[in-house]
ZADO-1210 file (C-alpha; in nm, 4 decimals, padded with zeros to 6 digits):
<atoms>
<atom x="00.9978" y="-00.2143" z="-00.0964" code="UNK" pos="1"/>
<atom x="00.6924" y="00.0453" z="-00.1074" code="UNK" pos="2"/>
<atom x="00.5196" y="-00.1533" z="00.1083" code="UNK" pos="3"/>
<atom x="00.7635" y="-00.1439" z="00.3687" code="UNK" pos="4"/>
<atom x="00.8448" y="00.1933" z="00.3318" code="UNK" pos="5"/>
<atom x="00.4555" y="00.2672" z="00.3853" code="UNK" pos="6"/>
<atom x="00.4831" y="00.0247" z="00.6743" code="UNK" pos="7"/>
<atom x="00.7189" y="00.2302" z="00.8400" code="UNK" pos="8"/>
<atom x="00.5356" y="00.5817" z="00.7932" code="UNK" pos="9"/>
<atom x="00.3031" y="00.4403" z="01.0103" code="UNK" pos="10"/>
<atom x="00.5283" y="00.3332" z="01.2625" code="UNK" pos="11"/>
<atom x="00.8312" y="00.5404" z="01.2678" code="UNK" pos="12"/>
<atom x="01.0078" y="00.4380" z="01.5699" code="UNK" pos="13"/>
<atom x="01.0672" y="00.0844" z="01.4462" code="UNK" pos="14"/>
<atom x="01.4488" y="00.0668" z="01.4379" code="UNK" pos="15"/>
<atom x="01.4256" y="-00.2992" z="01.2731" code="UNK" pos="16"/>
<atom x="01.1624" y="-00.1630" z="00.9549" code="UNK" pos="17"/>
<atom x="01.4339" y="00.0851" z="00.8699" code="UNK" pos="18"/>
<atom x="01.7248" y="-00.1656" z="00.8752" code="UNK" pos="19"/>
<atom x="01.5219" y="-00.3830" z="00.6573" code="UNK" pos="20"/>
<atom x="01.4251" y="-00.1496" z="00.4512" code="UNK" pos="21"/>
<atom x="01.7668" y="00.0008" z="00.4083" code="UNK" pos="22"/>
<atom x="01.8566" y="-00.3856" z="00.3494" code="UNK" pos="23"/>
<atom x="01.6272" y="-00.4086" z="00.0625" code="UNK" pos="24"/>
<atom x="01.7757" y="-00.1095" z="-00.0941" code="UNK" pos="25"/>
<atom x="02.1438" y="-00.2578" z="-00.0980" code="UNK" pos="26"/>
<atom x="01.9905" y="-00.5627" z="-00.2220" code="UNK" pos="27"/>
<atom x="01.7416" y="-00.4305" z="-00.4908" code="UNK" pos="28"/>
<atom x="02.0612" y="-00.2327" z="-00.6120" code="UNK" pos="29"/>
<atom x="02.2907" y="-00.5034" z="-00.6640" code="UNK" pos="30"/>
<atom x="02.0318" y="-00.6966" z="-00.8120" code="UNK" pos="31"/>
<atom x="02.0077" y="-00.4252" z="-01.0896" code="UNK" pos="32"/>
<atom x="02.3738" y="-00.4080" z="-01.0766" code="UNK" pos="33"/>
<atom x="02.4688" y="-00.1239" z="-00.9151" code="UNK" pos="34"/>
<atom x="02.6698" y="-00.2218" z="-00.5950" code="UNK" pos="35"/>
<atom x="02.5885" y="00.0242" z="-00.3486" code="UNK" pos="36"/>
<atom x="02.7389" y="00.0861" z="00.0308" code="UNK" pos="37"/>
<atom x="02.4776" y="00.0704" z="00.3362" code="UNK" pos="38"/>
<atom x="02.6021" y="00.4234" z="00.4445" code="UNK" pos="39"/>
<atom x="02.4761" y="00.6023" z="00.0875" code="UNK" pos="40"/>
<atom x="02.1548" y="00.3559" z="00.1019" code="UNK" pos="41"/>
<atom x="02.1022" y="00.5063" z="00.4719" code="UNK" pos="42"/>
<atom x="02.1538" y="00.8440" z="00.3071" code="UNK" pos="43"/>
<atom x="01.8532" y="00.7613" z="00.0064" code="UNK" pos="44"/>
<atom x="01.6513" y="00.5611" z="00.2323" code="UNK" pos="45"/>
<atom x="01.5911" y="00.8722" z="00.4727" code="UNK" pos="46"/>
<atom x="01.6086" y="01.1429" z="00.1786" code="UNK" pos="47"/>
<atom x="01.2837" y="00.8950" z="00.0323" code="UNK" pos="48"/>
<atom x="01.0943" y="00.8684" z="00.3626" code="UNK" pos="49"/>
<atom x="01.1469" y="01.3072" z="00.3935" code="UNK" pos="50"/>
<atom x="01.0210" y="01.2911" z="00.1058" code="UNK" pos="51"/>
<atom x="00.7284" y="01.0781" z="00.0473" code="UNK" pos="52"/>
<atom x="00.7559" y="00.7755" z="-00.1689" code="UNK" pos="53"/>
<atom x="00.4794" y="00.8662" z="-00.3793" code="UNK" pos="54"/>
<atom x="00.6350" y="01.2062" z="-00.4652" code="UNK" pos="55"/>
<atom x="00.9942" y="01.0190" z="-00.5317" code="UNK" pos="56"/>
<atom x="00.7919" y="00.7876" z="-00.7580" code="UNK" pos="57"/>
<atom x="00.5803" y="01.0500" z="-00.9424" code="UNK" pos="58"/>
<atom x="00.8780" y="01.2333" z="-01.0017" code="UNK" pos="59"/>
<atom x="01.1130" y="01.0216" z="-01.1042" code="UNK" pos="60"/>
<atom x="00.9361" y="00.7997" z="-01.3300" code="UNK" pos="61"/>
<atom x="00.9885" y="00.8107" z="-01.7071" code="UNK" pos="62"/>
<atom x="00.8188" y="01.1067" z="-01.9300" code="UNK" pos="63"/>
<atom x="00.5056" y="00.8667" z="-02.0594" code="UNK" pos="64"/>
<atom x="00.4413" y="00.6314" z="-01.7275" code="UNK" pos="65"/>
<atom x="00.4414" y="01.0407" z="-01.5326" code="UNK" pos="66"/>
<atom x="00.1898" y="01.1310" z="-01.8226" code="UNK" pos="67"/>
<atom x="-00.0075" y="00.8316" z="-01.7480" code="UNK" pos="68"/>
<atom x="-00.0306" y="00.9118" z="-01.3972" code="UNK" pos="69"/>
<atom x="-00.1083" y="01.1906" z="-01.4505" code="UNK" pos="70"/>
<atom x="-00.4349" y="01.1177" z="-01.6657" code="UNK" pos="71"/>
<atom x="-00.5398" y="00.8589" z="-01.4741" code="UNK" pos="72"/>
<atom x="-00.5298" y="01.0573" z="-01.1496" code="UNK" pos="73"/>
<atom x="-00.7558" y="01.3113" z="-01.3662" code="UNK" pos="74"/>
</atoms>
């Protein structure tokens, strides 16, 4: 999923990227059992894009793999 999302930071008008992605969401959610509706995965896919996916990962990754992260980018 990172990989598309990077995908589409580079190409930002492509409809199709963002409906898979969005896709991938729904379908990494359910997987992880958490059913989830397309509308509210529309919602988090464009909140993580605003964001940055780096950021979204750096911040919400556990206390010791942030700490790691952190180090290593030392």
């Amino acid at each position: 999923m990172r990989g598309k999302i990077k995908e589409y930071t580079n190409n930002p008008g492509s409809a199709s990227l963002l409906n898979t992605i969005i896709g991938s969401l729904v379908i990494v959610a359910a997987a992880h059992g958490i059913p989830i509706d397309g509308a509210i995965a529309t919602i988090v896919v464009l909140y993580i894009l605003k964001i940055g996916i780096n950021v979204f990962c750096k911040y919400t990754a556990p206390d010791g793999e942030a700490e790691q992260a952190k180090n290593n980018n030392s």
